[in-house]
N, C-alpha and C positions, 0 to 999 in steps of 0.2 A: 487413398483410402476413403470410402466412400462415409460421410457424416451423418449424423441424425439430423431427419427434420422437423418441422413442428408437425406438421401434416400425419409422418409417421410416427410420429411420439404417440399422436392423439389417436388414429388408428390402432397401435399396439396397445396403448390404455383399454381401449374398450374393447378388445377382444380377448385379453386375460387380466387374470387376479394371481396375485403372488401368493405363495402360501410360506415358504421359506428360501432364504440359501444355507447350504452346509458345506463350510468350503474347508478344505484342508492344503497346506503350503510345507513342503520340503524343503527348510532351506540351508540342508546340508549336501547335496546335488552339486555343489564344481562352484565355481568364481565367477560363471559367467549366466548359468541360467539357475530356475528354480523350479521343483515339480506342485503344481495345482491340481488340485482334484476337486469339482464344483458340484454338488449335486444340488437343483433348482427346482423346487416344487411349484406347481399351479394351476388354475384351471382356465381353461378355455368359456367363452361364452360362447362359441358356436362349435361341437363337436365336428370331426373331418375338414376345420379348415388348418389353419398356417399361420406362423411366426416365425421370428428369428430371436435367436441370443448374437452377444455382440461377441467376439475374443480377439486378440488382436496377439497371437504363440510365437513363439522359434518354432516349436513343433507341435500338431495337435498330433496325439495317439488314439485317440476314442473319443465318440460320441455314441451315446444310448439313451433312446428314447423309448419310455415302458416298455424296457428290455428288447428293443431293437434297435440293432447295432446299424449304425448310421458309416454312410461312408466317409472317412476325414476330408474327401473330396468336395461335401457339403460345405467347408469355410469358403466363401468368397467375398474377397475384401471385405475381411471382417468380420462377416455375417456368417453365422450356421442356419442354413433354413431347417426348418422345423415345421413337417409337415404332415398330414393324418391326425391332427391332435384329437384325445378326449377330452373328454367333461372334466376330468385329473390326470397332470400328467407330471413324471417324474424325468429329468434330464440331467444325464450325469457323465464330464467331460473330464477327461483327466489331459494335462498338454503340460510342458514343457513351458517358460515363459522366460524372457529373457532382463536379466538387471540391465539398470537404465543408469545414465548420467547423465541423465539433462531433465532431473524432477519430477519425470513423470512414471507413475504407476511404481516399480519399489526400486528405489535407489542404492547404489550401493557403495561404500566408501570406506577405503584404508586410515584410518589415523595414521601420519608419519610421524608423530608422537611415541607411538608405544608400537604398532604394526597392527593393531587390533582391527577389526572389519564391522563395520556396521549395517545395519539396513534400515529403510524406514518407505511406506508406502503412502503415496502420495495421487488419488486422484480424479480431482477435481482438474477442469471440467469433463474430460469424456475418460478417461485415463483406466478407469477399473478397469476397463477387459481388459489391461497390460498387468492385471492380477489375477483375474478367476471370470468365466462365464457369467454374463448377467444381461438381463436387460437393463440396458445404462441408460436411463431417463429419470428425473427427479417425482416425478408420480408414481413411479413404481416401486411404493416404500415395501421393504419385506422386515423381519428377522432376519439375523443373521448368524449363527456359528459356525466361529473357528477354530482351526486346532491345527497348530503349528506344532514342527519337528527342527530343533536347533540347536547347535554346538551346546554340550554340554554347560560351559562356563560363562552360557547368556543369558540374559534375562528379556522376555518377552511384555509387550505391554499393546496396551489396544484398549476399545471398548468394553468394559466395563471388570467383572473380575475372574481375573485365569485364575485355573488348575494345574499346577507343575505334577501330569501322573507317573512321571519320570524322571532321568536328569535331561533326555531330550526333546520329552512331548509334553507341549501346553495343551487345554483344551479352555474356551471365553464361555462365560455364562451365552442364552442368548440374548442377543442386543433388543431393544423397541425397533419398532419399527421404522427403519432407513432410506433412505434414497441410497445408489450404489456412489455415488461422487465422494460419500463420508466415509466409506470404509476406510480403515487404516491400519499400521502393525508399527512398533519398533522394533527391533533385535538386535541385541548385542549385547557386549558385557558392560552394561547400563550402571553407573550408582546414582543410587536413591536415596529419598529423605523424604517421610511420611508424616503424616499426623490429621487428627481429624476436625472438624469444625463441624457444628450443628448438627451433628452426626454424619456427613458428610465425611470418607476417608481421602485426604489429598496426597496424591504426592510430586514428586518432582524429581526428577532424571535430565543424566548429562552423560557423553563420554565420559572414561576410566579416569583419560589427560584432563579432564577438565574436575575432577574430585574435590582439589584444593578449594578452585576458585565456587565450586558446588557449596562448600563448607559454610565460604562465608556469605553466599548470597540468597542460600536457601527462607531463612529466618525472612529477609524483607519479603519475594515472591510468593511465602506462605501466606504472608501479613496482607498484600493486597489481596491477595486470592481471597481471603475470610472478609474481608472489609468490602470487598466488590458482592460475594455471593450474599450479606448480608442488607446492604443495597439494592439488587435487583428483588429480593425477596421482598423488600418493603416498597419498590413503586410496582414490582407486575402481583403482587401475592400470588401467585406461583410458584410452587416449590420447586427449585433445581430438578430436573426430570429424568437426572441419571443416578444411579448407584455409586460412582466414586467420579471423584475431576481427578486428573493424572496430566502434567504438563512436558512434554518431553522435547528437550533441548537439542533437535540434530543436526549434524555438520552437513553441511554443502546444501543446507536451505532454501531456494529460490525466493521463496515470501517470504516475508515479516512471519507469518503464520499461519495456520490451516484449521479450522475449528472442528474438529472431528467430535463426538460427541461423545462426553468424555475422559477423552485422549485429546489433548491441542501439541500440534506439532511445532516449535518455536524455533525459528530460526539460531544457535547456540552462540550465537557473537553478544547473546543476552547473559548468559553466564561469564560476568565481566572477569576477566582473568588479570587486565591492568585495572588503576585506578579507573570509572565513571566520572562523565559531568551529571550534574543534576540534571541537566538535559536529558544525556543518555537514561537515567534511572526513572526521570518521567513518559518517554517515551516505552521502556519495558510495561509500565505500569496501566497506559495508554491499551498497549497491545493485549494484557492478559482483560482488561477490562471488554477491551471490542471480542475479544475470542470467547470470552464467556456470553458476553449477549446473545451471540450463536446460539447459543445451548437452546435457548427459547425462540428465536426469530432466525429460520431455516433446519434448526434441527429438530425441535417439536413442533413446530409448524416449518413445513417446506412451501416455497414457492412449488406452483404446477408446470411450469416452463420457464424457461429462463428468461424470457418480456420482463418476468416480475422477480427480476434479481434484487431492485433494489429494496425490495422486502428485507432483503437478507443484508446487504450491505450496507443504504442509509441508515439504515436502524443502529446496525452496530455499530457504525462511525459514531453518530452522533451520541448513543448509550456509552460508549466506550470513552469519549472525551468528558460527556458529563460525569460520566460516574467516578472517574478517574478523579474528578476537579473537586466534587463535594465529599468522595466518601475514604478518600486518602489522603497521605500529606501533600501529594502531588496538586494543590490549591492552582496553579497556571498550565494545566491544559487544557482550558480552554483559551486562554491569551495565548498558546501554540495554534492551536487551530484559525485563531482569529489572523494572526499574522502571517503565518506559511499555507497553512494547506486550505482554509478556503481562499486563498487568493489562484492558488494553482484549479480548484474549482473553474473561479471566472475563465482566467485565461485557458480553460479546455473550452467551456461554454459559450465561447468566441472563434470557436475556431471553424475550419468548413464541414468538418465531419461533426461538429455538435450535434445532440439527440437529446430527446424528453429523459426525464428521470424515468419513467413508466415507460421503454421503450419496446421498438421487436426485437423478435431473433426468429428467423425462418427456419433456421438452423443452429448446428454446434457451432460456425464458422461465424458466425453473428452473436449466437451468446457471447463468443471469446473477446468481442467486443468491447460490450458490454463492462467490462473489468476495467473502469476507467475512472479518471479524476470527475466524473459526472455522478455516476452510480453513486461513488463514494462520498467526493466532498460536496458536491453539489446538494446532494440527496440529502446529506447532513444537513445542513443550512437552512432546508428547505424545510427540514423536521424540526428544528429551534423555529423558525418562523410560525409552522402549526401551533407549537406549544404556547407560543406568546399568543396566537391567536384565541386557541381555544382555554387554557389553561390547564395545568398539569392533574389538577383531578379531574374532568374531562378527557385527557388524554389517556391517564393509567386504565381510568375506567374503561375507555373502549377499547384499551389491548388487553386488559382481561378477558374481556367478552370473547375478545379476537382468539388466545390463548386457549381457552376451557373451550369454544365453539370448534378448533380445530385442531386440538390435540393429536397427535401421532399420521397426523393427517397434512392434506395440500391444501394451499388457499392460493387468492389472486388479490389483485389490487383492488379490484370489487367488493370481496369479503372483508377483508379492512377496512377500506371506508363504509362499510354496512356496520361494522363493529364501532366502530368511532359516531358514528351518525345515530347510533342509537345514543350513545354516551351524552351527545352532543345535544340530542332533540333537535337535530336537522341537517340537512342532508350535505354533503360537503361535494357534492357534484362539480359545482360550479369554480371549489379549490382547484380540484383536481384537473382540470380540464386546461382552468389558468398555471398549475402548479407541476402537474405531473406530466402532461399532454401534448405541453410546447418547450421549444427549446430555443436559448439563446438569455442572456440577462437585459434587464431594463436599466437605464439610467436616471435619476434622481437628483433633481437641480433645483436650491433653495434660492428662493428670489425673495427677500428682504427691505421693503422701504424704511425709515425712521425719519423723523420731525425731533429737533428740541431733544435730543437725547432718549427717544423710544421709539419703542416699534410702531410705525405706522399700522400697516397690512403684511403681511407675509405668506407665501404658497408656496407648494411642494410641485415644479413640474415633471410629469413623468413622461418618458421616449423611448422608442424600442427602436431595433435595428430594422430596415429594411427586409431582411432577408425570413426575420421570424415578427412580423407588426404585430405582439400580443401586450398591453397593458393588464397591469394584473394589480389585487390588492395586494397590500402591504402594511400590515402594525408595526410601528417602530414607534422611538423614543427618539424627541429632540433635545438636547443638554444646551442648554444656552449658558456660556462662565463670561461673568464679568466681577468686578469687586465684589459683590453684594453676595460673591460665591455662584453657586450650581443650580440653577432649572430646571426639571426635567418635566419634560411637555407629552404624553400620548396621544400619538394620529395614526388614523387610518387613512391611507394612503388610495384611491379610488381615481382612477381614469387618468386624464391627459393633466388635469390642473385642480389640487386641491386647496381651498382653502384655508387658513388655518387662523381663525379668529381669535381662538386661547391665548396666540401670542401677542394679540393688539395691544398695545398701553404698558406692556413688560419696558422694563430699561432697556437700551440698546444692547446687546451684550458685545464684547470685546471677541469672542469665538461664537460661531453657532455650528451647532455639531449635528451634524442630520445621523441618523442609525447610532444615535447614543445606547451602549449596552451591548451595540451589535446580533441586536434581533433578526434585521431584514437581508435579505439575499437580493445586493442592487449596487450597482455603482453607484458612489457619491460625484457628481461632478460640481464644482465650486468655481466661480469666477477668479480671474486675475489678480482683482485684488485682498482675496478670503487666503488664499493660498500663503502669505506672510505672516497669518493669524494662527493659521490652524499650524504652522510650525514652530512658532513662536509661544506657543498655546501649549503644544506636546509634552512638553515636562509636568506641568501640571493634572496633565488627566491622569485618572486612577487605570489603573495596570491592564486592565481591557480595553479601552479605549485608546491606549497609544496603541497598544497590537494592533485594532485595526485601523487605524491611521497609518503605522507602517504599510499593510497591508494595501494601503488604498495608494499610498505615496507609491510604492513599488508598482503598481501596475497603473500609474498615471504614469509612468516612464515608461514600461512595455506599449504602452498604447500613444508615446511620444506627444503627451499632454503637458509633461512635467519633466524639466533636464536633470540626466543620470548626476551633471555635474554639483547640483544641488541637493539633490539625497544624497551622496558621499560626504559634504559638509556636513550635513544633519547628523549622519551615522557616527560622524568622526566626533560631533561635538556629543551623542550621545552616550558615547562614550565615560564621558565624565558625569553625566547625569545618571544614565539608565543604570536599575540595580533588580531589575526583574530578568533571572535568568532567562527565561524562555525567550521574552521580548529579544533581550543582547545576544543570546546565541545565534537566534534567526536574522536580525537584521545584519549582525557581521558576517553572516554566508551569505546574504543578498547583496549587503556591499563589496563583495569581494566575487563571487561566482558570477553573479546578474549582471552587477554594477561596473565594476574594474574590467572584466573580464569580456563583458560582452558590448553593455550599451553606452560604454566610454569609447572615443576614439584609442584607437592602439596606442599613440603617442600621446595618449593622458594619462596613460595606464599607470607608468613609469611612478610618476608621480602621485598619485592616487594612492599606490599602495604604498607611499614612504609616507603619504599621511596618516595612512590608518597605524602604519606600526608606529608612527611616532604619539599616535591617540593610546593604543594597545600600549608601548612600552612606560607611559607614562600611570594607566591603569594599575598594572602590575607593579610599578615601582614605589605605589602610595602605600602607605602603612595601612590607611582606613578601607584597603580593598577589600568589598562583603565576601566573608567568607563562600568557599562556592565558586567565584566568580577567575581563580587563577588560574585554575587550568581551560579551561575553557578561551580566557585569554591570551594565554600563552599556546594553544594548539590556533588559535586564529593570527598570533604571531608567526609560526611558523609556517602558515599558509604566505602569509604574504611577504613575507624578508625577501632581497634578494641579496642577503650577505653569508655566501658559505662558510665565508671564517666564524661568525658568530653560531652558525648552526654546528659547525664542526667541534667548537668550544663546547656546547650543551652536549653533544655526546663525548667527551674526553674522561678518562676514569678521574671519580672523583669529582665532576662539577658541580657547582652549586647553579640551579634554574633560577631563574624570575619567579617572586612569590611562595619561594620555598616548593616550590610544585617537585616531586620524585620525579626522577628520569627511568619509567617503565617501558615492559617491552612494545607496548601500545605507543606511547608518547616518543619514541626511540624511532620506529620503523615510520610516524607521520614525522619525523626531523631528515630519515633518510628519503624518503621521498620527496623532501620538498629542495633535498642535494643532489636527487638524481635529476629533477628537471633541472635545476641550475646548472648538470654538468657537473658539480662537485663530488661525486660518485662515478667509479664504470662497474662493469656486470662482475670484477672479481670483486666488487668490496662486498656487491650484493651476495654473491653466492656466499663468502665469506659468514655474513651477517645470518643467511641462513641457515647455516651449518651449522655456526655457534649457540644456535636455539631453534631446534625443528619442531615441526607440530605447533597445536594452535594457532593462530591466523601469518604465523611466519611464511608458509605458500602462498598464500595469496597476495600480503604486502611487497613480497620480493616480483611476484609474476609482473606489478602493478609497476614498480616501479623499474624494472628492466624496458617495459613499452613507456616510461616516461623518459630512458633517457636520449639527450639529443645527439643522436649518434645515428647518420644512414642507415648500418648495420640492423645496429639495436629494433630500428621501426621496421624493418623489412622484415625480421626474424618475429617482431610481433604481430604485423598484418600478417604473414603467412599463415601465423598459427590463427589466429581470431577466424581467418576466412577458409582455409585449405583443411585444419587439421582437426580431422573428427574423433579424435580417439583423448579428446580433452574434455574435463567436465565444463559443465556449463556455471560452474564455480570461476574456473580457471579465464575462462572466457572473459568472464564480466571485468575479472582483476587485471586483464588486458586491456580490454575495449576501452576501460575506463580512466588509465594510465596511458592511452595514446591521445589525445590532441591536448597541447598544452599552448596556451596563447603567447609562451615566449617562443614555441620555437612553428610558429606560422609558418617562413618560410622554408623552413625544413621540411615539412609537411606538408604543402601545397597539394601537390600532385596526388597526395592519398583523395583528399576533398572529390575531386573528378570519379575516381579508382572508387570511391564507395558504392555509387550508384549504379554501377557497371558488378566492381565483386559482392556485395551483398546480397543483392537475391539471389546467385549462384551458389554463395557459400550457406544459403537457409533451403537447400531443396533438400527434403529428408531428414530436416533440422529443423519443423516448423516450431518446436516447442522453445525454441532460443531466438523466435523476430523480437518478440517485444525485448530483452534481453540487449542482442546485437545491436536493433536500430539504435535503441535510444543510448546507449554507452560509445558507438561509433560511428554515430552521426557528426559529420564535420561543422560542429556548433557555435565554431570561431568564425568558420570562411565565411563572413559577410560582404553582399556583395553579386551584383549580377551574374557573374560568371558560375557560381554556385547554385545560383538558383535558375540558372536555363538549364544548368546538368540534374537539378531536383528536376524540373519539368519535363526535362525528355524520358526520364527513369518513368516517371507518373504516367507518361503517355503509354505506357508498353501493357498488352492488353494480358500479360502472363503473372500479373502480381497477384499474390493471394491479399484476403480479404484484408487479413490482420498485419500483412507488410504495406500493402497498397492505404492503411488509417494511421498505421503511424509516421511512413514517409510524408503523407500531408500534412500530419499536425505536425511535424518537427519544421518541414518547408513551412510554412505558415506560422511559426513562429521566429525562424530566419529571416523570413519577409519583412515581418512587421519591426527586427530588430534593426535591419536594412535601413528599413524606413525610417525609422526612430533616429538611425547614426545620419540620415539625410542624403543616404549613398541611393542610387538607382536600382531598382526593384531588377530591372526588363534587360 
């Protein structure tokens, strides 16, 4: 199938103007397709020449262009050319289109809950024509109405507000002006829960099976939803730009979430049906915050090509963790972001395929790139750093400007920094260049002399990698703690070697903390002997500051600066100290996932996790555990036990947990998991288990835990299906993929390690929409070790890999490398 490129994005911009789409959807047509009917208004800037629409049918029936009937033989790959145009021209396709199960364009899905059938359309990045005739390119905003036909006893939902003229036709107001990537639809027999804020009508939908748990969680997602929309209102003063927010919960999700405008598609494992950690309910919180940012940065203002994604996507990382942080209860998302996701940031930003935040895309095949831990948390980080630089009323101000200048309209990275630069009263070229232009992180190294108990002299040295030599500014904050309490020093950070006289004549301090506050986007590196300080020191920082000190600890050990064997002690001892959820959730997945799992030798592993549960079972066992903090505890106990009989005890009718924690179906199905890798399970207990409670995430948990268990069989029957068997959703996939390599049963699995590089590009031909999906859940992320990594390198060498399998087999090889390296095993 042939892709968009930029060339012809910019070509077909300038030779038409949209005037509408009117598209209508059949989706009572059979189980397996649906009927579309598109009619596309627009005009040409040069009468008698030529364009295309994109559609991508089971069957096209018609095309008619000002009432001349086109041959269906006009599609090819893809494309209907479109030719004789006038000055106005009307095109109107009626085709056949087929449901998907692998997230793109309209999905469709059985509850095995109740047997009910869902749908919900999905597509971004090129995916619309797997819905309705369009030109699919993000500058070519149109209107849009729709008017669906669907089982009597559903309910429809989309952009903005429907008309039920029947029990089976909807028709939508029309929408503002769109990119085709936003379009969206849900259907089914939806319930709901409404209510309005600032006049503003919200509501919130779930499947039927999901009512109960709808009941109870509706009230809190109302509550951010008003607390967030009341937030953005006060830093962009821009009014919300749509008619109603409508958040729609659907099953077999791919993303976290989809910002339709509007309509936000949410992933439904957000409609907690077991008990939540507060993790999980801040992370929901996270999500509706970044989906809303949407609203304003890409859907009333669109990037003009996809180069300039991270319009769309830094902004809402970084809007969505702040807003989250100041204007809900959710006070520690930002000490989330500081501890897990901008570290996954750096280590993308090191890797061989790193790119500018501001990067290209020649094409759709390079946009899809784009969708990465750079875009994202990089870009985040990078946008905290502006704000320190410039300050937030500087900043609000020129995204007004930005806003009101480019209303229903496209902008680039250019008009932004025009809109901020005026805010600014100077030009931010020189950021940008350093900021948005080049790729890779700097490193940051405090050299400190002292005399007689004070600072002599002190500087900041700054270094960059070879491969990208750019130094860049940097505002941050030094925290110097000794007795006398806390410091806090601002420097701007400029070239190879700054000096930092502020701090001459201060007391020695006992810790010196360079990116106090976690302003700058830079590696800390610290001498040999700072390294016993600043751990020694950790208990005492306030709750952002140990985040990124975790943050910094964990990828001194990715980068085999710092032994995995001494962050496990930290972890274990922090245990007892740390009482910030967010911090303890993420650092006991890093000591247990990262840590045990990968950058310990195997025969430490053993041990390693009988310390942590004997850290965990002590946690749990204290009376004074902060509330909040038991199940979370206890679900990281049963990651690491390897005692069936105690896990078998917690599911017996009737037991009492650790911490009084319930034994739900949630908390139930992660005890049998963590029996089926031990063995302590076979596939009848599983199916058993899922018999006895079908529907809601019981398919997935059991698919996951059938490919974890260690059984020849078992793994044979789950590669097959992961690589051979295409008539699985790409739900089902993932609850495999991700349930097969388990670091106890290594050598049971060997042989798969070789078999991936060989079966996965085969089992993704015709399946491009499930690489990122496949690689990264069944990538062999144990085999460390040369033998793994000559079969990465031979796989690499093969000049047939597409764009988006051939970036992520390197970042994953390239982070095996480096893990290689770390364990001190041979690369080659």
């Amino acid at each position: 199938m042939t892709r968009l490129t930029h060339w012809e994005a910019q070509e077909r911009a300038s030779a038409t103007k949209l005037g509408t789409y009117d598209v209508e959807l059949d989706l009572t047509t059979g189980d397996t397709v649906f009927r579309s009917t598109t009619v596309v208004t627009f005009s040409a800037t040069t009468p008698g020449g030529s364009t295309f629409l994109e559609l991508r049918p089971a069957t096209l029936h018609s095309v008619v262009l000002n009432g001349r009937p086109l041959d269906p033989a006009a599609l090819a790959d893809g494309r209907i050319r479109l030719t004789g145009l006038r000055a106005q021209n009307t095109v109107t396709v009626v085709a056949d289109m087929a449901y998907s199960q692998d997230g793109q364009g309209i999905h469709r899905t059985v509850d095995a809950a109740d047997g009910e059938t869902y749908v919900w359309a999905h597509c971004a990045v090129d995916a619309a024509p797997r819905v309705f005739a369009c030109f699919d390119q993000p500058d070519l905003k149109a209107p849009l109405i729709l008017r669906v036909t669907a089982p009597a006893h559903w309910r429809v939902l989309g952009t903005g507000h429907a008309e039920r003229l029947d029990e089976h036709r909807w028709r939508f107001a029309p929408t503002p002006p769109q990119p085709t990537y936003l379009m969206t639809l849900a259907a089914g027999p939806y319930v709901s829960h409404h209510a309005e804020h600032d006049g503003i009508p919200l509501g919130v939908h779930a499947r039927a099976s999901l009512a109960d748990a709808l009941e109870r969680e509706h009230p809190e997602i109302l509550e951010i939803t008003a607390q967030c929309l009341d937030e953005y209102h006060r830093l962009f003063g821009v009014r919300y730009p749509y008619s109603r927010y409508d958040q729609v919960f659907v099953p077999e999700f791919g993303n976290l979430a989809m910002e339709n405008p509007g309509c936000v598609l949410i992933r439904d494992q957000f409609v907690f049906e077991s008990e939540p950690t507060g993790a999980d309910r801040e992370d929901r919180a996270v999500v509706i915050a970044h989906e809303m940012a949407h609203m304003w940065f890409g859907n009333l203002v669109t990037m003009r090509w996809w180069n300039d994604l991270w319009l769309n996507e830094s902004f809402a990382d970084y809007m969505g963790h702040r807003v989250a942080s100041d204007a809900t209860r959710f006070t520690g998302a930002r000490m989330s972001f500081a501890v897990g996701r901008k570290g996954q940031g750096y280590a993308a930003d090191q890797r061989p395929t790193t790119h500018p935040v501001a990067g290209t895309a020649a094409d759709i095949d390079e946009a899809e790139l784009a969708f990465d831990r750079i875009s994202y948390f990089k870009g985040s980080a990078v946008l905290r750093q502006l704000a320190a630089r410039l300050g937030d009323e500087v900043l609000f101000a020129g995204l007004r400007r930005y806003f009101e200048r480019h209303a229903w309209s496209n902008a680039t990275t250019e008009d932004f920094l025009a809109a901020l630069g005026e805010a600014a009263g100077a030009g931010l070229t020189e950021w940008a260049e350093q900021w948005l232009a080049t790729a890779d992180v700097n490193t940051l190294t405090p050299v400190v002399r002292t005399e007689n108990g004070r600072i002599a002299s002190a500087e900041i040295l700054q270094s960059a990698p070879a491969a990208h030599p750019v130094l860049r500014d940097h505002t941050l904050d030094i925290g110097l703690y000794g007795p006398e309490g806390r410091t806090v020093v601002r420097a701007e950070v400029r070239g190879a070697r700054t000096p930092l006289p502020a701090l001459t004549g201060l007391p020695a301090p006992g810790l010196l903390l360079l990116n106090d506050g976690d302003l700058a986007y830079a590696k800390v590196r610290y001498d040999a002997s700072a390294t016993p300080a600043l751990a020694a020191g950790l208990p005492g920082l306030n709750p952002l500051n140990r985040a990124m000190v975790w943050g910094s600890l964990l990828l001194s050990v990715q980068d085999g600066s710092y032994p995995a064997a001494d962050y496990l002690t930290l972890a274990v001892a922090a245990l007892a100290t740390e009482r910030e959820l967010p911090i303890l959730t993420e650092v006991l997945r890093q000591a247990r996932t990262e840590i045990a799992d990968r950058y310990l030798a195997p025969e430490a592993r053993d041990q390693a996790l009988a310390a942590l549960c004997a850290g965990l079972s002590g946690l749990l066992s204290d009376p004074a555990t902060a509330p909040g903090l038991g199940l979370p505890a206890l679900r990281a106990l049963v990651d690491c036990t390897a005692d069936p009989e105690l896990l078998h005890g917690w599911l017996a009718p009737g037991a009492v947990l650790p911490a009084g924690v319930p034994l739900d179906a949630d908390l139930a199905w992660r005890i049998r998991y963590r029996l089926a890798v031990l063995g302590g399970l076979d596939a009848d207990d599983l199916a058993a288990a899922e018999a006895a409670a079908p529907g809601g995430q019981s398919a997935q948990w059991a698919a996951k835990c059938r490919a974890a268990l260690p059984d020849p069989v078992a793994k044979k029957a789950a590669w097959e299906a992961v690589t051979g068997d295409r008539t699985l959703s790409h739900h089902t996939v993932w609850s495999l993929a991700e349930g097969f390599w388990q670091p106890e049963q290594a050598a049971r699995t060997a042989e798969y390690a070789d078999r991936f590089f060989s079966d996965v590009p085969a089992a993704l031909e015709g399946r491009e929409g499930l690489t990122v999906l496949l690689v990264r859940y069944l990538y062999p992320r144990y085999a460390a070790g040369p033998g793994t990594l000559r079969a990465a390198d031979r796989a690499l060498a093969r000049t047939d890999l597409g764009p988006l399998l051939r970036r992520n087999l390197t970042d994953l090889t390239d982070d095996l490398r480096r893990l290689t390296a770390a364990r001190g095993l041979e690369t080659r």
